[in-house]
MDAnalysis code that builds the backbone (N, CA, C; Angstrom):
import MDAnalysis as mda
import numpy as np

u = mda.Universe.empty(384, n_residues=128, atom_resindex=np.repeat(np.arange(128), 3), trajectory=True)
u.add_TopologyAttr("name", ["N", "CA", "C"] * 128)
u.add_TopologyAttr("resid", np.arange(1, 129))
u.add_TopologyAttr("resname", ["UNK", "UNK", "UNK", "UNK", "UNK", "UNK", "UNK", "UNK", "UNK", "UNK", "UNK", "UNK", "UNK", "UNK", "UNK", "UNK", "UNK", "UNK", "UNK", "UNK", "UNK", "UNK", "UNK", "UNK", "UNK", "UNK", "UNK", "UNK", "UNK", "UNK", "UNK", "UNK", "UNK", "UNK", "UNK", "UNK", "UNK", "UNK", "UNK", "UNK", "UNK", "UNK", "UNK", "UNK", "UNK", "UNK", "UNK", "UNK", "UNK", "UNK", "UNK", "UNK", "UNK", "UNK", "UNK", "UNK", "UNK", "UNK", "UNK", "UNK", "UNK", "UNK", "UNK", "UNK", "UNK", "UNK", "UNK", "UNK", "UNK", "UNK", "UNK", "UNK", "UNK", "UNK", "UNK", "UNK", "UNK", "UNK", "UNK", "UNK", "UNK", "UNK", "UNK", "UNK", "UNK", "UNK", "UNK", "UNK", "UNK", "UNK", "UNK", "UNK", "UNK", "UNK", "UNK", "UNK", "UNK", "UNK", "UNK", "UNK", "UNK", "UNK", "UNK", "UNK", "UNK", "UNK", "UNK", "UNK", "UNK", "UNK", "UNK", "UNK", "UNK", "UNK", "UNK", "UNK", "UNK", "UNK", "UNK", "UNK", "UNK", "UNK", "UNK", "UNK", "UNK", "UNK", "UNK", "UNK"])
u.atoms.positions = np.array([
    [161.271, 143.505, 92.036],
    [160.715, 142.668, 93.077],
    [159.736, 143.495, 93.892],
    [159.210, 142.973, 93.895],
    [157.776, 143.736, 94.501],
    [157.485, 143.424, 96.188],
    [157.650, 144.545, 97.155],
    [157.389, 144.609, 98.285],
    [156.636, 144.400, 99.372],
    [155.465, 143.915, 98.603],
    [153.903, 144.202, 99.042],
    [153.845, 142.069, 99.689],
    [152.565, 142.345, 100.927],
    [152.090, 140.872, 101.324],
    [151.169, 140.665, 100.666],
    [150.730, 139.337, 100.165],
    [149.685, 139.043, 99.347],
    [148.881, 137.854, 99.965],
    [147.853, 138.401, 100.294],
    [147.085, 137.236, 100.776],
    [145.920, 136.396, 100.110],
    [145.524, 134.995, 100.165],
    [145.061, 134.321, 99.597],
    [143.410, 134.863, 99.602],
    [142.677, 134.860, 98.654],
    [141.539, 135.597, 98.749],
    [140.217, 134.328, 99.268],
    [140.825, 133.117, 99.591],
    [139.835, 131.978, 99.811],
    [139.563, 132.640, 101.045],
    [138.623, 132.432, 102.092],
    [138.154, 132.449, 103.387],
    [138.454, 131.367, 103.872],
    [138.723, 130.934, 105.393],
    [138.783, 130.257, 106.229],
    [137.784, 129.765, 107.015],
    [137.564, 128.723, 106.762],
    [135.842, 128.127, 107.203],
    [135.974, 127.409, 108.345],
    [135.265, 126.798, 109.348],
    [135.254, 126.545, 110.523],
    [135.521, 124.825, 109.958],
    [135.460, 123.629, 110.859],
    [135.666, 122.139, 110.524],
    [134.629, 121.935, 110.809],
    [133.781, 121.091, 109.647],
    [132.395, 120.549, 110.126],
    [132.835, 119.281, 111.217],
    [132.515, 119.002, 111.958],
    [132.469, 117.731, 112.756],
    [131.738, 116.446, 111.823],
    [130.268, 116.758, 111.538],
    [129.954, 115.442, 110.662],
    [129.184, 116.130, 109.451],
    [128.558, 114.800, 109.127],
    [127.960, 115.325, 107.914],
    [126.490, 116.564, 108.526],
    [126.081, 116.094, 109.445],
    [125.048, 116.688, 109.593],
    [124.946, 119.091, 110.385],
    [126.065, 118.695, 110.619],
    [126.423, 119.798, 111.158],
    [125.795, 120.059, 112.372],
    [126.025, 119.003, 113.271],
    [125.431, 119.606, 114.741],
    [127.341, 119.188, 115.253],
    [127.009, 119.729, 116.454],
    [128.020, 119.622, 117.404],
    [128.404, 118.958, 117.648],
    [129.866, 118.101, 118.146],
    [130.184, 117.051, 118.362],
    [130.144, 117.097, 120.243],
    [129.493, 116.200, 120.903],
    [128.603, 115.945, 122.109],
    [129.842, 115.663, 122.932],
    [129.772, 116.379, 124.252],
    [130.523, 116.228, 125.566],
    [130.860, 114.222, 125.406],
    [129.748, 113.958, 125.083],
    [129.759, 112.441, 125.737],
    [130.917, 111.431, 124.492],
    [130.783, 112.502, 123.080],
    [131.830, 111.640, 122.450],
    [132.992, 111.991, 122.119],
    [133.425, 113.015, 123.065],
    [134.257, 113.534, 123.289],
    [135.334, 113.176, 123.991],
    [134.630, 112.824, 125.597],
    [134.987, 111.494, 126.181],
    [134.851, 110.522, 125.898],
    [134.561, 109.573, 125.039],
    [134.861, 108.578, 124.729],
    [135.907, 108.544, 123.954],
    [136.167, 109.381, 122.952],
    [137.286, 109.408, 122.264],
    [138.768, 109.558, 122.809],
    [138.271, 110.649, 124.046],
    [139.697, 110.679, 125.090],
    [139.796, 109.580, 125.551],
    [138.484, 108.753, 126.122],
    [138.859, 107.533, 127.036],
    [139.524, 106.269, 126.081],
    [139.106, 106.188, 124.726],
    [139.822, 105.096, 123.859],
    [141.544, 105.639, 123.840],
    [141.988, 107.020, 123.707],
    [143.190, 107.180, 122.911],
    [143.719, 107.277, 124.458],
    [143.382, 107.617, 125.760],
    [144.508, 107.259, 126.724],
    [143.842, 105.531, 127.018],
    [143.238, 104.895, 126.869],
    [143.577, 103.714, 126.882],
    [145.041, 102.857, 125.871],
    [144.667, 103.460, 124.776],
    [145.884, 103.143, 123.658],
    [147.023, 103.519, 124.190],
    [147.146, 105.040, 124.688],
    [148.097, 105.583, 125.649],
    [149.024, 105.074, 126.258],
    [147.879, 104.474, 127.348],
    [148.653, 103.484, 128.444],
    [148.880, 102.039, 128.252],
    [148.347, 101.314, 127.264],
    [148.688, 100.340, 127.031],
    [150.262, 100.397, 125.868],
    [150.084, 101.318, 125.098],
    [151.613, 101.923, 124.145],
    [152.659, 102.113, 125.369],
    [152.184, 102.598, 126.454],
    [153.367, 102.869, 127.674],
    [153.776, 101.965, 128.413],
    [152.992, 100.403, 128.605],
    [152.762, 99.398, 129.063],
    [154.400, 98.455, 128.293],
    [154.306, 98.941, 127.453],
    [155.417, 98.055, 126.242],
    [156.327, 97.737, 126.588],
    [157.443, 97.071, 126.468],
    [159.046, 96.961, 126.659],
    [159.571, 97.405, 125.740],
    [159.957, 98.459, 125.353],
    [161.391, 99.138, 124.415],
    [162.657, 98.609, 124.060],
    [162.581, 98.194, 122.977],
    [164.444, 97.446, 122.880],
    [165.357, 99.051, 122.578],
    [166.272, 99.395, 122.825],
    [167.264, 100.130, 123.009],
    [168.487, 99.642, 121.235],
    [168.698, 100.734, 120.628],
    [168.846, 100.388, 119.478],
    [170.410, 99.168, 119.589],
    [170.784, 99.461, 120.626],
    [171.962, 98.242, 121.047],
    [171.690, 96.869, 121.414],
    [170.280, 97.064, 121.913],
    [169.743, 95.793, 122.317],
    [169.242, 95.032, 121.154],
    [168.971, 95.665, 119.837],
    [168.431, 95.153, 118.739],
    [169.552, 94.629, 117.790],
    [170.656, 95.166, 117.947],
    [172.444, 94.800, 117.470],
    [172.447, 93.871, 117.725],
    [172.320, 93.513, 119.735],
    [172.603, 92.226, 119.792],
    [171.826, 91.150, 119.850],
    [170.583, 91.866, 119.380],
    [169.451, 90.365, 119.190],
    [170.062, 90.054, 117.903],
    [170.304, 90.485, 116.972],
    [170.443, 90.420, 115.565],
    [171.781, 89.877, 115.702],
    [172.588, 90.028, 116.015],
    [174.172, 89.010, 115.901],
    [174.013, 87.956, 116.445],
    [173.395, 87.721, 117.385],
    [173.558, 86.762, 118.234],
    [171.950, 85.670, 118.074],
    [170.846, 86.263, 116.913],
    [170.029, 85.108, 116.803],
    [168.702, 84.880, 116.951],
    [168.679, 86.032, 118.407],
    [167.894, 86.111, 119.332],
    [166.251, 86.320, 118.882],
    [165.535, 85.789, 119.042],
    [164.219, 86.397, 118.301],
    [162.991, 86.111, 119.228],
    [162.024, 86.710, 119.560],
    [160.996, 86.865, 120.352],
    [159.578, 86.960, 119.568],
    [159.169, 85.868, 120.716],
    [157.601, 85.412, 119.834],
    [156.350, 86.839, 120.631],
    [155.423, 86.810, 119.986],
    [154.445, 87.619, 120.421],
    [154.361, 87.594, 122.509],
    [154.204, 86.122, 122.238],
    [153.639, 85.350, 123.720],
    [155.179, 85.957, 124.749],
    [156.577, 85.574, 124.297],
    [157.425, 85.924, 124.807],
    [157.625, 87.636, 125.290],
    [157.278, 88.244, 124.618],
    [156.973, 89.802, 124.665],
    [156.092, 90.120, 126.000],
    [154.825, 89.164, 125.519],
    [153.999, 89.653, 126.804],
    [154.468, 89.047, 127.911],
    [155.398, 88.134, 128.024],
    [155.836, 87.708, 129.551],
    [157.230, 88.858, 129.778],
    [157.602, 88.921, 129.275],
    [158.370, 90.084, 129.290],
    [157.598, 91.358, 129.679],
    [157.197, 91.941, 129.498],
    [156.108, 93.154, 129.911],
    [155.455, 92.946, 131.106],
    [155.477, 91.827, 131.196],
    [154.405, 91.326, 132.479],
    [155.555, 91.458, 133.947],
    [156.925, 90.814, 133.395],
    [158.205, 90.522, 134.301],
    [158.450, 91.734, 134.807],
    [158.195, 93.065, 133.833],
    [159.140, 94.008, 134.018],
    [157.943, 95.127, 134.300],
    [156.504, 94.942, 134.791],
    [155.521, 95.693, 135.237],
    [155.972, 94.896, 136.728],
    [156.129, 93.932, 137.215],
    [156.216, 93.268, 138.689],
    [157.523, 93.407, 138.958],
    [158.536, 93.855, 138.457],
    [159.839, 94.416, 138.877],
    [159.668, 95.727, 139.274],
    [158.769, 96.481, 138.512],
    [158.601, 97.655, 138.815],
    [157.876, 98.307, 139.775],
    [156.823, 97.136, 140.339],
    [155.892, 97.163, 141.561],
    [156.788, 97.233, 142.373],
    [157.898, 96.094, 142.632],
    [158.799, 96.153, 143.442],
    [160.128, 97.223, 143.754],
    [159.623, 97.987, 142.975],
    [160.798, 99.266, 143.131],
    [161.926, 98.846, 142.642],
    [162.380, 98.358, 141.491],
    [163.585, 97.642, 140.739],
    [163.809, 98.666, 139.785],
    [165.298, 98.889, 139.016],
    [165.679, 99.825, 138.503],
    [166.383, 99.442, 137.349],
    [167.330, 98.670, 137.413],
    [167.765, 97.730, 136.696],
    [167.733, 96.465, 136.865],
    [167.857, 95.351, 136.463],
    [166.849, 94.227, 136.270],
    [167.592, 93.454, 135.473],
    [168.153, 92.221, 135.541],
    [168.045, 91.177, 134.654],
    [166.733, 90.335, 135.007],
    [166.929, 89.893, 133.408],
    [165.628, 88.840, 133.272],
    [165.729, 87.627, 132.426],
    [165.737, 86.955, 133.027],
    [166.479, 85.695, 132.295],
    [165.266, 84.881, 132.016],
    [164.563, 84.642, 130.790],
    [163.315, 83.852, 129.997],
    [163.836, 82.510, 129.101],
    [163.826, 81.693, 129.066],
    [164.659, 80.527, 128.093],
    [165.329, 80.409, 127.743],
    [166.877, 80.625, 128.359],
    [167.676, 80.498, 128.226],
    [168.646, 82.086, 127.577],
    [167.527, 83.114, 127.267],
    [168.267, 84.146, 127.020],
    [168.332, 85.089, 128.070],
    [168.957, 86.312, 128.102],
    [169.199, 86.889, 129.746],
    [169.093, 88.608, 129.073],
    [167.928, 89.350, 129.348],
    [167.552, 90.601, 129.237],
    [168.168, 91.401, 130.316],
    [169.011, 92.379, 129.975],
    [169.786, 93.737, 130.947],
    [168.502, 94.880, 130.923],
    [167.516, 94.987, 131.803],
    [166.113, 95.832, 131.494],
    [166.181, 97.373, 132.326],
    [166.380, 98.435, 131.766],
    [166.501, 99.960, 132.342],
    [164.722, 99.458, 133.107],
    [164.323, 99.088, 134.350],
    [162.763, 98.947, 134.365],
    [161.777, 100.524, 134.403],
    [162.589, 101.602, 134.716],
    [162.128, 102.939, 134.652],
    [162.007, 103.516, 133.720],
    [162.315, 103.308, 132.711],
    [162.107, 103.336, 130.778],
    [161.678, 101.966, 130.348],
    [161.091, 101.238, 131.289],
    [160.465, 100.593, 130.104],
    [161.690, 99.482, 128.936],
    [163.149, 99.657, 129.221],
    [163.531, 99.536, 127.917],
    [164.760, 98.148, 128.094],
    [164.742, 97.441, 127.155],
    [166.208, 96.786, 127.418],
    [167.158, 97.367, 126.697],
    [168.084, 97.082, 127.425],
    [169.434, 97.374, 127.310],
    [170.272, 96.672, 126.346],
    [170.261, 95.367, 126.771],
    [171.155, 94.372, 125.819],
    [170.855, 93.124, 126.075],
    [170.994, 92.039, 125.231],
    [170.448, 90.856, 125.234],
    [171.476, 89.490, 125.065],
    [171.800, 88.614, 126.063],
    [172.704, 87.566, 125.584],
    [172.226, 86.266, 125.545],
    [172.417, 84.908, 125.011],
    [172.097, 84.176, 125.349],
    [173.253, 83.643, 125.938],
    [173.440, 81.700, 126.037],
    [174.209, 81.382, 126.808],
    [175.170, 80.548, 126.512],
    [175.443, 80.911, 125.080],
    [176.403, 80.883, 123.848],
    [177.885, 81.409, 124.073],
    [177.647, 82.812, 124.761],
    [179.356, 83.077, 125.013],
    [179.257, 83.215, 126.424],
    [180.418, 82.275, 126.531],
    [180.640, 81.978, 127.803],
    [181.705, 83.011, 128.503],
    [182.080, 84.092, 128.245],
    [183.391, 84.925, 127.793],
    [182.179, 86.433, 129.079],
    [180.906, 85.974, 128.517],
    [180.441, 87.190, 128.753],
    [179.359, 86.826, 129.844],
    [179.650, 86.410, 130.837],
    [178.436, 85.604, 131.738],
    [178.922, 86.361, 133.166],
    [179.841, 87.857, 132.763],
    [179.341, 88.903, 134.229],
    [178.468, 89.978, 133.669],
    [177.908, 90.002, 134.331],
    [176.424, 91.541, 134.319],
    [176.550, 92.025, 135.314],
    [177.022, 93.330, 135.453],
    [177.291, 94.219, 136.767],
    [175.803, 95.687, 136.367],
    [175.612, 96.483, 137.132],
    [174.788, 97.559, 137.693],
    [173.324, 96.872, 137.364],
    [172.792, 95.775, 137.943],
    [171.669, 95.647, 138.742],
    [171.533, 95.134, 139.822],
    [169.894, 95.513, 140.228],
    [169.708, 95.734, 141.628],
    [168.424, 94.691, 141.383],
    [167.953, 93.947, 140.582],
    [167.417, 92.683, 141.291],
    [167.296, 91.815, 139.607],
    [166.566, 90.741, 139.458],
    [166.715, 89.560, 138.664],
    [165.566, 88.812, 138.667],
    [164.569, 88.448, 137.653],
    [163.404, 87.927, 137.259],
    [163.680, 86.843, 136.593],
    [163.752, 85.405, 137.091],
    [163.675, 84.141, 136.024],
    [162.152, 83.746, 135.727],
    [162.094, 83.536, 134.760],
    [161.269, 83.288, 134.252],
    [161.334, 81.297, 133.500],
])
């Protein structure tokens, strides 16, 4: 077995930017930052289901249209104006448990079991 480092004899070349080989310009530089933190903040904008919250959409039925999503996002950006932390949100008849400081729900019921109609640790409530 032989002791020795062996290095690759290719050279390491710089990244052309385009075909033409000039510089890639301050100005599209920023633009490129300004598109990907737009994507950014709109990706951060989202509501997060919580992998428990997706259990109980899935046992229980539950399914959410595009349009429903964005009122949801919308509920839980104006909960959050309001300094809200945890959050129910009750949209057509189903009732969202929402962490509003992550962004995320928690768990999802509709109004099917009647067994389960206490929700304890929040601090305010969005009907929709």
């Amino acid at each position: 077995m032989a002791s020795k480092i062996f290095f690759h004899p290719q050279p390491i070349l710089p990244i052309q930017t385009n075909a033409g080989n000039t510089p890639q310009t301050a100005s599209t530089s920023r633009t490129t930052n300004n598109d990907f933190g737009a994507m950014l903040s709109a990706a951060q904008d989202k509501v997060l289901f919580s992998a428990h919250a997706e259990n109980r959409m899935r046992e229980r039925g539950i399914s959410l249209t595009e349009t429903d999503l964005q009122k949801l996002d919308t509920a839980v950006s104006d909960l959050e104006k309001k300094g809200a932390r945890e959050s129910l949100v009750y949209m057509d008849g189903t009732a969202f448990v929402v962490s509003v400081r992550n962004r995320t729900v928690i768990t999802a019921m509709d109004g099917s079991r009647p067994q389960e109609n206490i929700i304890t640790n929040i601090d305010s409530a969005a009907i929709l």
